[in-house]
C-alpha positions, 0 to 999 in steps of 0.5 A: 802086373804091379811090376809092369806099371812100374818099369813103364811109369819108369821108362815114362819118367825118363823118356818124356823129359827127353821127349818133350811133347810140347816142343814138338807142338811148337815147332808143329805149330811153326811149319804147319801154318799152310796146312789144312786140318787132313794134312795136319792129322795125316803129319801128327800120325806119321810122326807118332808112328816114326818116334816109335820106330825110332825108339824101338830100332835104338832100343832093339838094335842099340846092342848091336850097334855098340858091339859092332864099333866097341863102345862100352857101357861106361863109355855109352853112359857118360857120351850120354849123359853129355849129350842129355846134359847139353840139350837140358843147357840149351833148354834152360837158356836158349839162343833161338826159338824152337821153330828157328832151329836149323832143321825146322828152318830147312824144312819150312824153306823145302816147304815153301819150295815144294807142296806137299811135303812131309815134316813128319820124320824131320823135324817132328820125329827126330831130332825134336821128339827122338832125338840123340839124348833119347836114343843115348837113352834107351840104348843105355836103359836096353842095356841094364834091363838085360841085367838082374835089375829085380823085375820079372822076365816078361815085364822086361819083355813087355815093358818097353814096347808098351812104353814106347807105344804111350810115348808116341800116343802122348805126341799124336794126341799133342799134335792133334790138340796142338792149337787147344795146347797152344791157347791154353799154354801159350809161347811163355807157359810152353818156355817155362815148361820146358825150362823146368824140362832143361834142368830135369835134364841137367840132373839126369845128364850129370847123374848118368855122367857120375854112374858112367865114371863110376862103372870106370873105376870099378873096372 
């Protein structure tokens, strides 16, 4: 069981920077201004339930998908690294608001054209919470958890669903508590937690980067 919590506390680790529920509040809270409360727990459901779809597909089917167009691990790892390292960049020193995004900003204009629509998927889901630095991610992580890497057969079975699971409940309860997170933190505490987010991400972008040229030299 000890194994257990720790390959989850892991996955936990690498995942919530990536993630970032906070800036999913922000831009939930940006595009959801017309919505009553139903709505905004029916959106905050919706989206939980995709981010975890999402990550289960990447994880489960992220083999697949590099076997079908020949990407190696090394190759995986650096393209990665690159894509986590750049979204940490963009944390660090960002050029728009979150909610100014161009997907936010398509869907709050599909929004106001037509009632009733969903921002569940897009932007909740992918690409602010699962986005391509989380599926670099899991797809890299899927990867070495297929190897001897010391944790039991069933904790490797088992952990990454229960990982993926409390990811998604983190979101729904941060959406669903998104105005309390909102006065609490306000707009400067959010940016300040995600500056501290964006440099955890440079870290681990570059560190991916190091192991990814590292496997590259040792073949």
């Amino acid at each position: 069981m000890l194994d257990l919590f720790k390959a989850v506390g892991f996955g936990l680790a690498v995942l919530l920077p990536l993630a970032n529920p906070l800036i999913t509040v922000a831009v939930f809270l940006g595009l959801s201004a017309d919505m009553n409360t139903s709505e905004r727990n029916q959106q905050s459901k919706m989206a939980a339930l995709y981010v975890f779809i999402i990550m289960v597909v990447a994880y489960y089917g992220g083999q697949l998908v590099m076997n079908t167009f020949g990407i190696s691990i090394p190759g995986l790892r650096i393209a990665g690294g690159m894509i986590v390292a750049f979204i940490g960049f963009r944390m660090l020193f960002p050029q728009q608001q979150v909610h100014e995004s161009t997907e936010a900003m398509c869907k709050s204009k599909e929004i106001k054209e037509s009632s009733g629509g969903s921002i569940a998927f897009v932007p909740l889901a992918m690409p602010t919470t699962a986005g391509p630095g989380t599926i670099a991610v899991i797809i890299s992580t899927a990867t070495t958890m297929n190897q001897d890497i010391g944790f039991p057969a069933w904790v490797i079975w088992i952990s990454p669903p229960v990982t993926f699971a409390l990811v998604s409940l983190l979101v729904w309860g941060c959406l669903r508590s998104s105005g309390a997170i909102m006065r609490m933190l306000g707009h400067s505490g959010i940016e300040a937690i995600s500056r501290l987010m964006g440099f955890l991400l440079v870290c681990m972008g570059v560190q991916f980067v190091i192991n990814g040229g590292m496997e590259l030299m040792a073949h």
